[in-house]
N, CA, C and O atoms as a Tripos MOL2 file, in Angstrom:
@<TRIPOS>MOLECULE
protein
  152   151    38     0     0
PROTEIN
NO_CHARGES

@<TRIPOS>ATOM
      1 N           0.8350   -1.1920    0.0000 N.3       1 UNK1
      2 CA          0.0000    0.0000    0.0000 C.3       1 UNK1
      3 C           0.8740    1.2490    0.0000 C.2       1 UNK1
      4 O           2.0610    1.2180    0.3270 O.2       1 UNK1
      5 N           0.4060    2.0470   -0.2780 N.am      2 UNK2
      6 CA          0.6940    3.4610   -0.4960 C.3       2 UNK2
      7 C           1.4970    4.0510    0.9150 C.2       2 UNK2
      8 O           2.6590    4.4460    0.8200 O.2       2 UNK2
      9 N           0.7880    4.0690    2.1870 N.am      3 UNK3
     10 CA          1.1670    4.1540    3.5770 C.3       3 UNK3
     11 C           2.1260    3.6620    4.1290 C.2       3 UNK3
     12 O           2.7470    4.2990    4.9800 O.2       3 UNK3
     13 N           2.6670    1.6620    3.5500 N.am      4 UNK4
     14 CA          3.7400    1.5070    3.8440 C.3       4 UNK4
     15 C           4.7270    1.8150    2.8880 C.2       4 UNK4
     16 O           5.7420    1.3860    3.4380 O.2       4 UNK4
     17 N           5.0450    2.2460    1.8990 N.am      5 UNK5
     18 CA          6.0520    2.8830    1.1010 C.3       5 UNK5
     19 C           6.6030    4.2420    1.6780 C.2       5 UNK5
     20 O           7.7670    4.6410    1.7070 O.2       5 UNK5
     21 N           5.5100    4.8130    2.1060 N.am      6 UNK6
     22 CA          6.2740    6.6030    2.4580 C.3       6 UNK6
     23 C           6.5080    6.1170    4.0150 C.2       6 UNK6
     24 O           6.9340    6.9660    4.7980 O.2       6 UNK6
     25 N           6.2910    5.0040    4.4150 N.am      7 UNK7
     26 CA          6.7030    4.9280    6.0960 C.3       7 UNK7
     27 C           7.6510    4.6750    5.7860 C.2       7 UNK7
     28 O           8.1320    5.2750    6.7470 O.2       7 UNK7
     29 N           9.0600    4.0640    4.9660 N.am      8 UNK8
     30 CA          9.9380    3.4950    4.5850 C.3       8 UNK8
     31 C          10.5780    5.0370    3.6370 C.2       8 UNK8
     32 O          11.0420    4.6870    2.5520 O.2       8 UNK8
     33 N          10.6390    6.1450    3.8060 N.am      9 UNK9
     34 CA         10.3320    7.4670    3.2990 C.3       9 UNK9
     35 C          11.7660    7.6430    1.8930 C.2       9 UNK9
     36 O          12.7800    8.3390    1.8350 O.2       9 UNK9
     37 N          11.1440    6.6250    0.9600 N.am     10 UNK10
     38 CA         11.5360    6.0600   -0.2580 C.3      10 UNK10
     39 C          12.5850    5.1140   -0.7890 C.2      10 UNK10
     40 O          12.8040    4.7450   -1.9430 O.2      10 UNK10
     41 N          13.3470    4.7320    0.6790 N.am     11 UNK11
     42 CA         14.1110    3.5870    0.9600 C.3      11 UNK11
     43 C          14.0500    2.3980    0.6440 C.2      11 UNK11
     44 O          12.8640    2.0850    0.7430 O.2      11 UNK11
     45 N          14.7480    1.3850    0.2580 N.am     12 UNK12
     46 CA         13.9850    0.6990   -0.2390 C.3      12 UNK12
     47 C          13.4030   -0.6810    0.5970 C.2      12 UNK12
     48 O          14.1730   -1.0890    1.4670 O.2      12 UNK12
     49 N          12.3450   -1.3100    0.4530 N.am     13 UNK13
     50 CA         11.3070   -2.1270    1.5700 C.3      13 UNK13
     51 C          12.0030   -3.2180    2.3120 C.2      13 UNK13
     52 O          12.5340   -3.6940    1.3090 O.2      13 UNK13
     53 N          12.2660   -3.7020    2.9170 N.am     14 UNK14
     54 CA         12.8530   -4.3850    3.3940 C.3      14 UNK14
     55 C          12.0300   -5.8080    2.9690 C.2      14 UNK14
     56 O          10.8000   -5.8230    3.0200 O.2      14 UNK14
     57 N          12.8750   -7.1140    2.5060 N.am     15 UNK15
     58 CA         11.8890   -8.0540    2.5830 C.3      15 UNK15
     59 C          11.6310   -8.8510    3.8340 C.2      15 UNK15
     60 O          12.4960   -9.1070    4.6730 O.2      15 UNK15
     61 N          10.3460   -9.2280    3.8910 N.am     16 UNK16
     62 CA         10.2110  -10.4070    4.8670 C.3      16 UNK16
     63 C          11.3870  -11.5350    5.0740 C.2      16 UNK16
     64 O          12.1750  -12.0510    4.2810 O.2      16 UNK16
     65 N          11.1710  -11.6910    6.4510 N.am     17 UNK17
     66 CA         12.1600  -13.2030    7.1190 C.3      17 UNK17
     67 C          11.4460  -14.3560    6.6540 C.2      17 UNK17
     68 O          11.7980  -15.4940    6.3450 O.2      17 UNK17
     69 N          10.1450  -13.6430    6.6930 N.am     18 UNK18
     70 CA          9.0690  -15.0430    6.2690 C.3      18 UNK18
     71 C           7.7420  -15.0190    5.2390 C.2      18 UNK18
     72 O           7.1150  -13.9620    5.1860 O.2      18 UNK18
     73 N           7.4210  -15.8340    4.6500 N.am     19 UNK19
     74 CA          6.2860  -15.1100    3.5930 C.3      19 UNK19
     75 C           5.6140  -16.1610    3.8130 C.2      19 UNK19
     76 O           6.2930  -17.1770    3.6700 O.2      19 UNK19
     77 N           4.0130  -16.4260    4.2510 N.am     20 UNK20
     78 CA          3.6720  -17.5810    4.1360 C.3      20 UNK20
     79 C           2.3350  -17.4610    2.9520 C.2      20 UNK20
     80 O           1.5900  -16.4840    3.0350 O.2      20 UNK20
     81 N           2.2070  -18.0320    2.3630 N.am     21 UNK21
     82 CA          1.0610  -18.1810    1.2300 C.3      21 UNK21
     83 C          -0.5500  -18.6160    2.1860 C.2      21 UNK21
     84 O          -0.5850  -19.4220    3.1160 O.2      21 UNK21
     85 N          -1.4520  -18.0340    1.7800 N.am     22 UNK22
     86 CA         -2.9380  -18.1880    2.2920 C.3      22 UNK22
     87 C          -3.5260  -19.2710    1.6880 C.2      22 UNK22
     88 O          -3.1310  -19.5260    0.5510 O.2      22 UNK22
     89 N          -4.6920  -20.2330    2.3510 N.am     23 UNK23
     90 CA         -4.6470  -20.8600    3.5330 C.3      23 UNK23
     91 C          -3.1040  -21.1680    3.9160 C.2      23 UNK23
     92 O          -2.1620  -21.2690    3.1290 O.2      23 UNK23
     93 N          -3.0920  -21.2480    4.8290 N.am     24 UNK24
     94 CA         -1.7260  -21.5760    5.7750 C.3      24 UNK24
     95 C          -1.8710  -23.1520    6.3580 C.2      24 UNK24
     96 O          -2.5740  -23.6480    7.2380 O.2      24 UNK24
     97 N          -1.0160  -23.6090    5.5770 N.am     25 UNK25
     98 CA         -0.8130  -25.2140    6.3820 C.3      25 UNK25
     99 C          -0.7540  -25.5660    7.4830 C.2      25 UNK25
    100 O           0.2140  -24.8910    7.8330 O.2      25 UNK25
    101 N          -1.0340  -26.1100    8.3370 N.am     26 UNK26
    102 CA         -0.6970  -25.8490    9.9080 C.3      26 UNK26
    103 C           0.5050  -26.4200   10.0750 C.2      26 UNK26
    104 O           1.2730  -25.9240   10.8990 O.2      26 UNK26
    105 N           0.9190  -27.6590    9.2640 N.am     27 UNK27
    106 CA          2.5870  -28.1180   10.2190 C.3      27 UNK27
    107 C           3.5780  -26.7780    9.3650 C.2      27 UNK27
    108 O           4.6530  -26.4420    9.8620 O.2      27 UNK27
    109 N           2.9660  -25.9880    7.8300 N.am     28 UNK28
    110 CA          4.0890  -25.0630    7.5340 C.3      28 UNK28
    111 C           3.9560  -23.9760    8.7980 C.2      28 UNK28
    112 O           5.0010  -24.0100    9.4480 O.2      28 UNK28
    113 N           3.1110  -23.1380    9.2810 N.am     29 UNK29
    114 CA          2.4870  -22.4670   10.3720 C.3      29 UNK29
    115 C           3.6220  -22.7890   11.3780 C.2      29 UNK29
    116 O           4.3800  -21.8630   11.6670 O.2      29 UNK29
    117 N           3.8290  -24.0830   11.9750 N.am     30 UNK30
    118 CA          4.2260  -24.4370   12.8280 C.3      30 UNK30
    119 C           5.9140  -24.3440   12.5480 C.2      30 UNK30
    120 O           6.6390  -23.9590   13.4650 O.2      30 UNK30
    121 N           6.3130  -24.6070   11.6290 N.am     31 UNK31
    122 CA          7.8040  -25.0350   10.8580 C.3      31 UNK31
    123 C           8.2170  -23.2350   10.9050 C.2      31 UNK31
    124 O           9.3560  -22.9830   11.2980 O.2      31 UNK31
    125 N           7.3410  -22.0720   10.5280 N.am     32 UNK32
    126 CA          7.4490  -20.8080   10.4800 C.3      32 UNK32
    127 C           7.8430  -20.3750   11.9580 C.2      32 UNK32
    128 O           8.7960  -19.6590   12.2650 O.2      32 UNK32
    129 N           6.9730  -20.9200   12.7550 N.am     33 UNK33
    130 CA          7.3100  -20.2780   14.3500 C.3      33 UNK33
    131 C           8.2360  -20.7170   15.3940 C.2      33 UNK33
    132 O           8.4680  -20.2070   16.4900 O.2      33 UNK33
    133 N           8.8200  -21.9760   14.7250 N.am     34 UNK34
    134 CA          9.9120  -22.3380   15.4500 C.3      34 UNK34
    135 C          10.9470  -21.7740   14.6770 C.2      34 UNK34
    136 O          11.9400  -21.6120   15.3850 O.2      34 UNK34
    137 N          11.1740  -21.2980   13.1590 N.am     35 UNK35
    138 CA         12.0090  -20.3620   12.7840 C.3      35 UNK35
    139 C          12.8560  -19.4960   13.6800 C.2      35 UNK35
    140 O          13.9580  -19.5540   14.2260 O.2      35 UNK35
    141 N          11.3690  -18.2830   13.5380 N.am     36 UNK36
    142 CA         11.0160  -17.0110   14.4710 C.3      36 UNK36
    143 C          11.6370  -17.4240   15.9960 C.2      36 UNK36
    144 O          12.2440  -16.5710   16.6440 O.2      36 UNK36
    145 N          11.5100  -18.3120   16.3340 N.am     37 UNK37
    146 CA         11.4930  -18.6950   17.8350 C.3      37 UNK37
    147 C          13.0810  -18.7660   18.1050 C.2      37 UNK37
    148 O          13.7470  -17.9870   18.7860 O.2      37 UNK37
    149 N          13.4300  -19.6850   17.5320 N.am     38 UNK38
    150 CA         15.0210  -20.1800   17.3840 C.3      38 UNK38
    151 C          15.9060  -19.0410   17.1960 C.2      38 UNK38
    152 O          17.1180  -19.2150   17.0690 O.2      38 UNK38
@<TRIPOS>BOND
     1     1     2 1
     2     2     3 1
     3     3     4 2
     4     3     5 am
     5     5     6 1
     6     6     7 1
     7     7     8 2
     8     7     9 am
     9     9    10 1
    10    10    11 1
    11    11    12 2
    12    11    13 am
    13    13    14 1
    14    14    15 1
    15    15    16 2
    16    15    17 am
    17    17    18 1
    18    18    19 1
    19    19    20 2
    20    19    21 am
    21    21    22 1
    22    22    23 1
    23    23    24 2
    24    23    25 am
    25    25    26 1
    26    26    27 1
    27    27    28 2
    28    27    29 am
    29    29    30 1
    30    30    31 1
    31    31    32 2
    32    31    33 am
    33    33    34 1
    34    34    35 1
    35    35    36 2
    36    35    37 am
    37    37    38 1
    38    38    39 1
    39    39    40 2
    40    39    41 am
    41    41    42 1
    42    42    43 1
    43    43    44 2
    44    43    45 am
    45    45    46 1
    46    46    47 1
    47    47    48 2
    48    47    49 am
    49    49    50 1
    50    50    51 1
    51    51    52 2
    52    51    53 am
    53    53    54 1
    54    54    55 1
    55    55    56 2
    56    55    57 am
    57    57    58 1
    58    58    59 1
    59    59    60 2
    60    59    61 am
    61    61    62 1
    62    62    63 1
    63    63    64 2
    64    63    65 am
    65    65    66 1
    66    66    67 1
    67    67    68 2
    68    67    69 am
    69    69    70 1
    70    70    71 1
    71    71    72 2
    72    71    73 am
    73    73    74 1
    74    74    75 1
    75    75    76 2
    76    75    77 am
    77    77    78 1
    78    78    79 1
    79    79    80 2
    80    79    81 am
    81    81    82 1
    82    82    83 1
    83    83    84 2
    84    83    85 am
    85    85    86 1
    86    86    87 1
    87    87    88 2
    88    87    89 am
    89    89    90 1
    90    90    91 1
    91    91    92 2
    92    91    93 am
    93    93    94 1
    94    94    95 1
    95    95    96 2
    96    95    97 am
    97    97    98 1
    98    98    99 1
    99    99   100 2
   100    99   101 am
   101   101   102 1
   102   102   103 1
   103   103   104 2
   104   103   105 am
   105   105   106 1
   106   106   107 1
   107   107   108 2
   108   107   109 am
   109   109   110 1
   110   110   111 1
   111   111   112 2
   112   111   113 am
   113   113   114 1
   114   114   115 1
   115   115   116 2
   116   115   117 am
   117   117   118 1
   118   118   119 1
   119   119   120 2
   120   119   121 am
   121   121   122 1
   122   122   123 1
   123   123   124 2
   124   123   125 am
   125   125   126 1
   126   126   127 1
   127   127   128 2
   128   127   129 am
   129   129   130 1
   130   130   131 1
   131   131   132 2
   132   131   133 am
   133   133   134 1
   134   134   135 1
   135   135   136 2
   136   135   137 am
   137   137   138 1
   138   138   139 1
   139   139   140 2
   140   139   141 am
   141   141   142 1
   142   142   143 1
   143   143   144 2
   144   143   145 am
   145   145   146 1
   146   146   147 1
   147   147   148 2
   148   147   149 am
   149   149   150 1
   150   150   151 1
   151   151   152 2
@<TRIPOS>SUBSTRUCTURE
     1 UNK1         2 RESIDUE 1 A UNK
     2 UNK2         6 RESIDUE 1 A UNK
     3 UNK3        10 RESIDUE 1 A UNK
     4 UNK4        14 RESIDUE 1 A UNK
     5 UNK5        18 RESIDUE 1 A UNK
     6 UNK6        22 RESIDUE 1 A UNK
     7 UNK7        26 RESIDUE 1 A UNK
     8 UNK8        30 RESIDUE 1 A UNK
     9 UNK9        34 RESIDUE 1 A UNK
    10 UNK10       38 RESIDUE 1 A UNK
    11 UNK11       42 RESIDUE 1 A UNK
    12 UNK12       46 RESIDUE 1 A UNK
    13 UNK13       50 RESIDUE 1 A UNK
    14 UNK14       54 RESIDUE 1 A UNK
    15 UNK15       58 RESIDUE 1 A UNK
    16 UNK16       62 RESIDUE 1 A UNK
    17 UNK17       66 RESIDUE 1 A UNK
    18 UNK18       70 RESIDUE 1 A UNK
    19 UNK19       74 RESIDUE 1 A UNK
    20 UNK20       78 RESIDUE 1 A UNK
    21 UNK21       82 RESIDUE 1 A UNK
    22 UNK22       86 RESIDUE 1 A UNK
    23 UNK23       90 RESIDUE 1 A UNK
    24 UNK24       94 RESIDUE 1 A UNK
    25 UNK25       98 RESIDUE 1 A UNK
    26 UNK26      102 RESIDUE 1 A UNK
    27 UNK27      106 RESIDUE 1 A UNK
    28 UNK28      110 RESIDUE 1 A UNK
    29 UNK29      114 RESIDUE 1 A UNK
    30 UNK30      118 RESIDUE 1 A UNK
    31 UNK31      122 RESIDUE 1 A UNK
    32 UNK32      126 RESIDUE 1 A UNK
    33 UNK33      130 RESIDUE 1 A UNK
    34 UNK34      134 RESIDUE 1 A UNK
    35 UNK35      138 RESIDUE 1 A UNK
    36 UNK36      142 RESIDUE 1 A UNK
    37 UNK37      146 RESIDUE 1 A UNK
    38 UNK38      150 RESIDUE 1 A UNK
């Protein structure tokens, strides 16, 4: 969106650590938060 681009005030976006695709698998869900966790 528009809002997070100028919050980033033309820098460029940082990517995600993690991207998960919708519906969300639950054991990928799970495999994601022990990532994060670790």
């Amino acid at each position: 969106s528009q809002k997070a681009l100028t919050e980033f005030g033309g820098k460029e976006v940082p990517e995600p650590e993690i991207y998960l695709e919708k519906p969300v698998e639950p054991d990928e869900l799970a495999e994601a938060i022990k990532k994060i966790l670790s």
